[in-house]
N, C-alpha and C positions, 0 to 999 in steps of 0.2 A: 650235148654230153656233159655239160659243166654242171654241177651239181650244189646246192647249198652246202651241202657237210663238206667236198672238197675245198669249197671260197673257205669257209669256217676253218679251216687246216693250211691255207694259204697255199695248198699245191693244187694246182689246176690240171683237169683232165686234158685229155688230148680233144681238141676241139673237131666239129665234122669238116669246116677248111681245110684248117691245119694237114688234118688225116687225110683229105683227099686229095691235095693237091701234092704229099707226100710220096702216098700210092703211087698217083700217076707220073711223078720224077721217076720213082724207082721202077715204076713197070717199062717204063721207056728204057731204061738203060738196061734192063735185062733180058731177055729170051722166055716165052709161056706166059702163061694167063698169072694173075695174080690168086693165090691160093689161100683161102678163109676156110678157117678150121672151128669148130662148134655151134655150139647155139645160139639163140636169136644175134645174129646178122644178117638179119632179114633186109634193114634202113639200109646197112655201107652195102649190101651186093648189091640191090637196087640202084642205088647213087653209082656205081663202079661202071653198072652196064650202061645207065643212060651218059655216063659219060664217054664213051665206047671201048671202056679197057676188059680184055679178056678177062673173064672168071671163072675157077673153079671152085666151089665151095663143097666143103664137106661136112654135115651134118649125122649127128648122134642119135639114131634110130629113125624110123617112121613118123613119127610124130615128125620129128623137126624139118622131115624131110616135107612133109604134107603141110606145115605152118610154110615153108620156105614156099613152094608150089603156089599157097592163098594168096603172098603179100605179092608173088612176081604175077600172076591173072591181076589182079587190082591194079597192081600201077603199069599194067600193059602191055609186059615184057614176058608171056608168056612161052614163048619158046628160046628166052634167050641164053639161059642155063641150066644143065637138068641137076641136080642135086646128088651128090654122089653118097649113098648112106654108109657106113661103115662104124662097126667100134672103134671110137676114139678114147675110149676111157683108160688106156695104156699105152699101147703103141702106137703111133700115128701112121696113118697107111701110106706113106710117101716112101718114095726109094733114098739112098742117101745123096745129100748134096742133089737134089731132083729141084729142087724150086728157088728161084732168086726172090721172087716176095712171099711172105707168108703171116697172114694174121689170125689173134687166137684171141677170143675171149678167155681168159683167164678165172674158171668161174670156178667155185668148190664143187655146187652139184654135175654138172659136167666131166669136169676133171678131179679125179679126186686121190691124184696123187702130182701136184703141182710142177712139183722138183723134178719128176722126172718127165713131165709132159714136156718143161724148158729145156731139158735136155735132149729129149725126141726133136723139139724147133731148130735144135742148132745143128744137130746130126744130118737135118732134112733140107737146109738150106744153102745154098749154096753159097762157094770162098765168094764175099763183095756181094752179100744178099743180106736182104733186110727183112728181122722180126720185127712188127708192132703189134704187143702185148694188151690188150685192153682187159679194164678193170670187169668184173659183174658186179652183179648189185650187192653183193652181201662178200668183198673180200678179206678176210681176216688177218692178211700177211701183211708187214711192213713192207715199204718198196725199198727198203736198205736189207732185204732179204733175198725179194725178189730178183733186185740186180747181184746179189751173191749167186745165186743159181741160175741167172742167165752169162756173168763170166766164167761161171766152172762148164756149161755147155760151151765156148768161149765165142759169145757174142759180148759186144762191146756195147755200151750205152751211147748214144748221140753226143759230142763232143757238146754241146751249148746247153746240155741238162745237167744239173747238179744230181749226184745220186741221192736215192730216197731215204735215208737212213732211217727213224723210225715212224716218219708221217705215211699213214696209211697209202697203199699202192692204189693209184689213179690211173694204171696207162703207163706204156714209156715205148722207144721205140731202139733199138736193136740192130748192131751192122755187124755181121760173118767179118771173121779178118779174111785179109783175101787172100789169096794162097802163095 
């Protein structure tokens, strides 16, 4: 996931380690599958299941839901989550405070109203639950923006990351105050 234009900007994405062994702290310490929100996370729900953590993933129409179906036959895990299809492009279909993990490609085509999708992640996650926010390929927004819009949802930024002030948003990862 690390990217040359990131190294060139000196802020590093969120690595697939880093991110998985994250996931799996945090699904451990909370209750329900871990829940991935948009498109192409095809690679992390693959890596999620063969590591044996519950998943629910939800993708943005048929399409994504049929790319999700191809990538889970091929690496073998074909019955091991069915895809849940729903419009994401507003509201997210979660109940409130319903999920302790939840991660979201953060993409413009997908999501195309940013600020309030950050605020749908915070509404949906539960007190002591954790958003990891990942970059798409084409993200326009500062991450000193980004984390403005994920503390007005009032998620908090990881205590050992500096906030992104105008270097373009790579990633960040996201903790519910607890209640």
């Amino acid at each position: 996931m690390n990217s040359p234009a990131a190294a060139g900007t000196g802020w590093d994405r969120l690595d697939e380690v880093a991110l998985g062994s994250l996931l799996a702290t945090a699904a451990a310490t909370g209750t329900g599958p871990v829940r991935l929100v948009g498109a192409r996370l095809h690679d992390l729900t693959i890596r999620l299941i063969v590591d044996g953590l519950p998943v629910e993933t939800t993708v943005p129409g048929r399409r994504g839901a049929r790319a999700l179906r191809r990538a889970l036959r091929r690496a073998g895990q074909r019955s091991a989550v069915a895809p849940v299809i729903a419009d994401i492009g507003i509201d997210l279909p979660f109940p409130d405070a319903a999920a302790h993990v939840l991660v979201c490609r953060l993409d413009p085509q997908t999501f195309p109203f940013p600020r309030h999708t950050v605020r749908e992640l915070g509404r949906a996650v539960s007190p002591g639950g954790t958003v990891v926010l990942l970059a798409g390929d084409q993200v326009p927004w500062p991450a000193g923006l980004v984390d403005a819009w994920a503390v007005s949802a009032g998620l908090s930024p990881r205590p050992e990351r500096d906030t992104g002030g105008a270097l373009p948003f790579a990633g960040a990862v996201y903790e519910s105050r607890p209640a």
